[in-house]
VMD Tcl script that draws the C-alpha trace (Angstrom):
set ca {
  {-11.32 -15.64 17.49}
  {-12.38 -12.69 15.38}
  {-12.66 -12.91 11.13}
  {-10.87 -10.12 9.39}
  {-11.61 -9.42 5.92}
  {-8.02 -8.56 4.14}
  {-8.51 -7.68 0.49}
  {-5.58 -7.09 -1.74}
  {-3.63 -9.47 0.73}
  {-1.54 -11.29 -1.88}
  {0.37 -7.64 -3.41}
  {2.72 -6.35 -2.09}
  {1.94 -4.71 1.03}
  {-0.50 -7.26 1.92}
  {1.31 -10.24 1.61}
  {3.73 -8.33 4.14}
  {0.87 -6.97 6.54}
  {-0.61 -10.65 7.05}
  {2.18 -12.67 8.14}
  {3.25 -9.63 10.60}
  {-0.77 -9.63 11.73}
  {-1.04 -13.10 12.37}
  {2.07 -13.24 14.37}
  {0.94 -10.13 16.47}
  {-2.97 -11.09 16.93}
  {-2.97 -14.41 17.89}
  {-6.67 -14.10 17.94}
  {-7.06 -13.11 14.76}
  {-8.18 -15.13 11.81}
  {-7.53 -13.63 8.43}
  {-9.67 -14.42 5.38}
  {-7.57 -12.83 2.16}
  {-9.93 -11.99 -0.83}
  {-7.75 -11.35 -3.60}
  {-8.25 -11.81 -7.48}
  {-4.68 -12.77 -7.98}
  {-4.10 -10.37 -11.24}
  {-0.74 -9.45 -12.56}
  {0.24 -7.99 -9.07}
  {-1.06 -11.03 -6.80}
  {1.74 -13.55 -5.47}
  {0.96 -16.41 -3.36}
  {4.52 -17.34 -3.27}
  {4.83 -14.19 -1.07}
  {2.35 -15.97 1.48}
  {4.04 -19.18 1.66}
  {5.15 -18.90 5.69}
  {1.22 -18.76 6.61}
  {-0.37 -20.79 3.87}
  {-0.43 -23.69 6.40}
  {-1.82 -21.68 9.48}
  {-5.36 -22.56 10.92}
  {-6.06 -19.09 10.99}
  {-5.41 -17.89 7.26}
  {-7.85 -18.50 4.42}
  {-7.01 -17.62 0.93}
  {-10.53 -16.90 -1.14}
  {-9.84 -15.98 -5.15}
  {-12.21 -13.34 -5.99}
  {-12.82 -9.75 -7.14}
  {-13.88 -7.29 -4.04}
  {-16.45 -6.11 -7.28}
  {-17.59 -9.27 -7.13}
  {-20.94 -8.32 -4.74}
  {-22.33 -11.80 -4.27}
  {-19.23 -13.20 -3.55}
  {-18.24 -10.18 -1.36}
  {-21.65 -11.02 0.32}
  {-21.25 -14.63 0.88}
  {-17.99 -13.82 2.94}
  {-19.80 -11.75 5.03}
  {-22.49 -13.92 5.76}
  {-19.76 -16.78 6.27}
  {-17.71 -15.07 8.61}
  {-19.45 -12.57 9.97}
  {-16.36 -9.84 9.91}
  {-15.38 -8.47 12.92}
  {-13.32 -5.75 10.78}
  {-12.01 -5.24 7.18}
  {-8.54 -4.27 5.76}
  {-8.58 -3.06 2.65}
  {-5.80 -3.09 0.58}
  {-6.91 -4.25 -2.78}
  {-6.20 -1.76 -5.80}
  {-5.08 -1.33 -8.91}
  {-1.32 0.20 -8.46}
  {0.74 1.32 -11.30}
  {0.47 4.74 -12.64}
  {2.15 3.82 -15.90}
  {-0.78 1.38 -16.30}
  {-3.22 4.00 -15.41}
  {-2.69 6.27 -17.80}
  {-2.25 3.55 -20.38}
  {-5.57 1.63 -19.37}
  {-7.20 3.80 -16.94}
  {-10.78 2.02 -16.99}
  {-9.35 -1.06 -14.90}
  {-8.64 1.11 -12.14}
  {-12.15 3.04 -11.85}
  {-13.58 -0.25 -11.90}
  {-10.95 -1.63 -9.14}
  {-10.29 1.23 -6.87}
  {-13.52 3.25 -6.84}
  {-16.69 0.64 -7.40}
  {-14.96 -2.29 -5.70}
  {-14.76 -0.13 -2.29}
  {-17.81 0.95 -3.06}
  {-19.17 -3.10 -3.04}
  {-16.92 -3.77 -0.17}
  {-18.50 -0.58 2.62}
  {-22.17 -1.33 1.41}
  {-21.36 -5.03 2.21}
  {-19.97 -4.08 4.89}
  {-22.75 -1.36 6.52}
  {-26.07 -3.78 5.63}
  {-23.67 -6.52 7.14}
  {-22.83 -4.44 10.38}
  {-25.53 -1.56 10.78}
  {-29.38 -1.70 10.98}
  {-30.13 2.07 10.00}
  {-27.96 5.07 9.59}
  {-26.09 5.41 12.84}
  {-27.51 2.47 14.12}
  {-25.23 -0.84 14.12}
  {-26.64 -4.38 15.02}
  {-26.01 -5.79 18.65}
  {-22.57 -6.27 19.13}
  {-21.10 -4.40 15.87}
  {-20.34 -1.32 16.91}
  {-16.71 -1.84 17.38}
  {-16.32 -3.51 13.99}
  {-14.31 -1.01 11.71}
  {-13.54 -0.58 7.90}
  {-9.52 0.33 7.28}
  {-8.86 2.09 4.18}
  {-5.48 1.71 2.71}
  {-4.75 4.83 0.45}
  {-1.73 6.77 -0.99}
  {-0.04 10.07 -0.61}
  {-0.55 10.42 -4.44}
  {-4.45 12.00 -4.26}
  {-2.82 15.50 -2.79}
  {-0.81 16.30 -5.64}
  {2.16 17.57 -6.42}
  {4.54 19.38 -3.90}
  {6.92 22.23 -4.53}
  {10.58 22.02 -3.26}
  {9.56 22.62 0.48}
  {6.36 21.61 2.59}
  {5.02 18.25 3.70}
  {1.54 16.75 2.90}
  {-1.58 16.70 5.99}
  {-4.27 15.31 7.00}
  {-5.59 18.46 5.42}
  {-3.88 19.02 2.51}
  {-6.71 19.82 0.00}
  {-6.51 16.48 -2.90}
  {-5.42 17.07 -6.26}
  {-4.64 13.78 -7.98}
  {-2.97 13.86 -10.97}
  {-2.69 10.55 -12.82}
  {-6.39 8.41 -13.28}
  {-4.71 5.82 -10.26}
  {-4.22 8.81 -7.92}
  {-7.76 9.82 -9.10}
  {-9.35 7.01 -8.49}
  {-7.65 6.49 -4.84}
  {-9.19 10.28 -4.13}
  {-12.60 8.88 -5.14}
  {-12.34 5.89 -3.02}
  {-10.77 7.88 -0.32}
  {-14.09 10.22 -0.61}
  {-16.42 7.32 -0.59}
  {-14.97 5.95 2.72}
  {-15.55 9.52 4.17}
  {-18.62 9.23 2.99}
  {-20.50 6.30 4.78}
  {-18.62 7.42 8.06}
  {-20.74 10.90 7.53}
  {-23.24 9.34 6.32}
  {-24.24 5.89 7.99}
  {-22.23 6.92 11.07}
  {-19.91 3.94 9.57}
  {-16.55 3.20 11.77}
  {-14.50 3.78 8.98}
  {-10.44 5.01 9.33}
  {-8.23 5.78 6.32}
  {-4.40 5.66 5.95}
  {-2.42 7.60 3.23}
  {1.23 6.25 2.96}
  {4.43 7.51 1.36}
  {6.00 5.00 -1.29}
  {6.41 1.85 0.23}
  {9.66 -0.67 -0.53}
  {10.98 -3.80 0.54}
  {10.38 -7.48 0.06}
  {7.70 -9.07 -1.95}
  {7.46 -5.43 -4.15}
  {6.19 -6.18 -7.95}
  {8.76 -5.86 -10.01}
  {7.78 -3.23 -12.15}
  {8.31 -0.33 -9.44}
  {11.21 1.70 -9.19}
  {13.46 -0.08 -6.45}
  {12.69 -3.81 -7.74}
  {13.43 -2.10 -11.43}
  {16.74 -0.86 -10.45}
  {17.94 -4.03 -8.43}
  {16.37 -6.16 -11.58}
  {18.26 -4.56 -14.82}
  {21.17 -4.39 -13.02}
  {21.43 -7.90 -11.62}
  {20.57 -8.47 -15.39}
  {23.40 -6.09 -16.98}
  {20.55 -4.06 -18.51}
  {20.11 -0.18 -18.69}
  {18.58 0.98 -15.89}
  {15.83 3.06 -17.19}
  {15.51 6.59 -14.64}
  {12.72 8.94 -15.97}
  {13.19 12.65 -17.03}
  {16.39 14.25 -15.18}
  {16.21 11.62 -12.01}
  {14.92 14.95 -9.72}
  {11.91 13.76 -8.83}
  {11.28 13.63 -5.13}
  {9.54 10.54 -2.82}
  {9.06 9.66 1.13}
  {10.24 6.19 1.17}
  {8.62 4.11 4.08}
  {10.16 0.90 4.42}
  {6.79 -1.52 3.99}
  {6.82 -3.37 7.44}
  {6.68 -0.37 8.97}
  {4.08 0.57 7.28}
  {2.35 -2.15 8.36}
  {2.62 -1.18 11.96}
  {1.11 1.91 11.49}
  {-2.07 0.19 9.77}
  {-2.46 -1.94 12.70}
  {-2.16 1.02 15.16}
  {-4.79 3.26 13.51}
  {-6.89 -0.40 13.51}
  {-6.54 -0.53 16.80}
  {-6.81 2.78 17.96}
  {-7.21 5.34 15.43}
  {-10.23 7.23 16.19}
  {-13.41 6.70 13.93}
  {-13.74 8.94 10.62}
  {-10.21 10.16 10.53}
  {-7.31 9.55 8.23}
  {-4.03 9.20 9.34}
  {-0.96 9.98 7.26}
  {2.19 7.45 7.23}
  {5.35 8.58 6.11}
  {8.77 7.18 6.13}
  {10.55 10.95 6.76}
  {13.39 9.85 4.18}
  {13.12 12.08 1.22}
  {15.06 10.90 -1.65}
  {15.03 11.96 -5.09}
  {15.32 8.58 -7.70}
  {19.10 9.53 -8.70}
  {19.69 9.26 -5.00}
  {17.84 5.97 -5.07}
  {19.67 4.35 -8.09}
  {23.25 5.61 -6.55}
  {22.70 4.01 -3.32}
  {21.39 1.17 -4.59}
  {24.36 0.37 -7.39}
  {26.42 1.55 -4.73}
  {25.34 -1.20 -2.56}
  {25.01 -3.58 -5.05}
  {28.90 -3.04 -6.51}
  {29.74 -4.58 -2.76}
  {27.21 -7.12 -2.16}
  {27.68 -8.40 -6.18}
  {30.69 -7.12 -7.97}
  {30.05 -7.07 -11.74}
  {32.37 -9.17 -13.96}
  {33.95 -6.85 -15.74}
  {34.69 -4.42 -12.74}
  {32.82 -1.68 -13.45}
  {30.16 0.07 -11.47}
  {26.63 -0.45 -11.85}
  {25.85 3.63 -12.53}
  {27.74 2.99 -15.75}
  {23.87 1.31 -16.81}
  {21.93 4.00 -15.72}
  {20.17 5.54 -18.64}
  {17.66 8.65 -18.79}
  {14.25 7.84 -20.62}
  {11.29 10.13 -21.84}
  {9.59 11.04 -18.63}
  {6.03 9.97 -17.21}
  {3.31 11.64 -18.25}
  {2.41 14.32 -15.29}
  {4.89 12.97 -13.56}
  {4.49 14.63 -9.86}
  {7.43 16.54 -9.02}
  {7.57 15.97 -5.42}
  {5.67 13.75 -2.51}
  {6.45 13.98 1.73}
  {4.39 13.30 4.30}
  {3.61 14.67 8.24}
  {3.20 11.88 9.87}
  {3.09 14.09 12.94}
  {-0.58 12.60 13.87}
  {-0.31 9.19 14.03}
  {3.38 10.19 15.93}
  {1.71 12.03 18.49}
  {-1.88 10.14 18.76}
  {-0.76 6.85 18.81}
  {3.05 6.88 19.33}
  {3.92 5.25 15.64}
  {7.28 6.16 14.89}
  {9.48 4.45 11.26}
  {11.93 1.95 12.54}
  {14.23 1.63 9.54}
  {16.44 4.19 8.09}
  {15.91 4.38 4.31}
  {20.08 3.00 4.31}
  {19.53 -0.11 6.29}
  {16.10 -0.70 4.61}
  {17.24 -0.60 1.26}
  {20.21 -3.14 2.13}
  {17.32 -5.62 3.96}
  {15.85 -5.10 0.49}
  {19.13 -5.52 -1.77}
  {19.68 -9.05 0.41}
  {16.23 -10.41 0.07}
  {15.82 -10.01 -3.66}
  {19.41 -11.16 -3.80}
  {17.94 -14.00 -1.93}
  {15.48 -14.99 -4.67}
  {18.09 -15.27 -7.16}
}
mol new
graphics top color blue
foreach p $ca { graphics top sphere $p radius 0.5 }
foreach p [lrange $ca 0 end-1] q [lrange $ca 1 end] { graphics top cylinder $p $q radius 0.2 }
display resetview
């Protein structure tokens, strides 16, 4: 059986990645560190809260000696980080909690992890050297795009919000100990994941929330901002692929190749919704949609080439953004 560290496993792409992982890798066990703030549901881990091979641990990955004690516990055969501090809105209202979160807490987790795993710089202890650090990033720390081009592996970073920031720091620091230590370190960037279990402050739960609640559906600045939407369980089958296979010290990108600006999003979605949950008095859902002051640097546009993990290791999206967003639509109907 091997012991892999998940951190962050009770958000939202977590508490989707470790049911799917446990139900792929039946000899995996998974030991979830998560400090269960604001974003942290354990109601989203309720179909493997019973298994023999999940442990839930409450703690903060900045935590060192409880980070430690893990280590020495379970001896990690590999760790998938997830943890982080999310929301931009947050960030720029509070941006200290997400230096703290995002940049020293993977800091604590890789040093763990390299005096756990490695003896010297590019030396690991007998029978370590396949044990491997995932990062779990965001599209977010390259920028801004203009109205054509797609974001690399390459694509020079420019964050523009502290949480984008502090991603690109953490991003950097996992580069780092792979140049460094010789660490076996990969890193994913994703396009904006959706689906089940999502907090319901982001835009899709937002939309499907006010107007299930006959609210204004708040869109910010003229709607025309642009995102890659990658349905979250797939998602989570590219992190397990570049896990498995993706080659040491690279980053993979992982991208949904369904570009839709948020007027398209709240459209389809009160479009849908008019069907699935007719309002009482007859009228469409649109007629809530209300424009608000916009984010502060609000990027304009995100996309991602996923053409590398597509060609290296044969990950492909299997959802259209249309039947995703109706799996979505029925499972948070389902909650109701």
């Amino acid at each position: 059986m091997k012991n892999i560290l998940v951190t962050g496993g009770a958000g939202f792409i977590g508490s989707n990645f470790i049911p799917y992982i446990l139900s792929t890798h039946p000899d995996y066990h998974i030991v979830n560190l998560d400090a269960l703030t604001y974003a942290g549901n354990l109601k989203n881990l309720e179909e493997v809260k019973e298994s023999n091979r999940y442990t839930f641990v409450q703690g903060d990955i900045c935590d060192r000696p409880i980070v430690e004690q893990l280590f020495a516990t379970y001896q990690f055969d590999g760790v998938m980080h997830f943890a982080a501090e999310s929301h931009v809105d947050n960030s720029i209202h509070g941006p200290e909690a997400f230096i703290r979160t995002n940049v020293f807490g993977t800091f604590t987790l890789l040093d763990v992890a390299r005096k756990s795993w490695m003896e010297a710089p590019f030396q690991f202890k007998q029978g370590a050297d396949a044990k491997r650090f995932l990062h779990v990033s965001t599209d977010e720390v390259f920028g801004s795009l203009g109205a054509t081009g797609l974001f690399t592996e390459t694509t020079p970073y420019a964050p523009n919000s502290p949480y984008s920031a502090s991603k690109a720091s953490s991003d950097l620091m996992v580069r780092s100990y792979f140049h460094t230590y010789g660490m076996n370190v990969v890193t994913t960037n994703c396009s904006n994941n959706y689906g089940p279990k999502q907090h319901p402050e982001k835009l899709i739960p937002t939309i499907i929330r006010k107007a299930l609640a006959e609210q204004s559906i708040p869109i910010y600045g003229d709607g025309k901002n642009v995102r890659d939407w990658l349905y979250v369980l797939d998602h989570c089958t590219g992190i397990d692929l570049v896990f498995q296979k993706g080659r040491s010290g690279e980053t993979y990108n992982i991208g949904g190749n369904n570009e839709r600006n948020n007027n398209q999003i709240v459209d389809r979605i009160c479009s849908i919704l008019d069907q699935r949950k007719p309002r009482t008095n007859g009228e469409s859902y649109k007629k809530l949609i209300t424009f608000v002051q916009d984010r502060a640097g609000h990027d304009k546009r995100y996309a991602i080439d996923a053409t590398k993990i597509t060609t290296e290791l044969g990950w492909a999206p299997s959802q259209t953004f249309d039947r995703g967003i109706e799996k979505t639509i029925d499972w948070y109907l389902s909650q109701k």
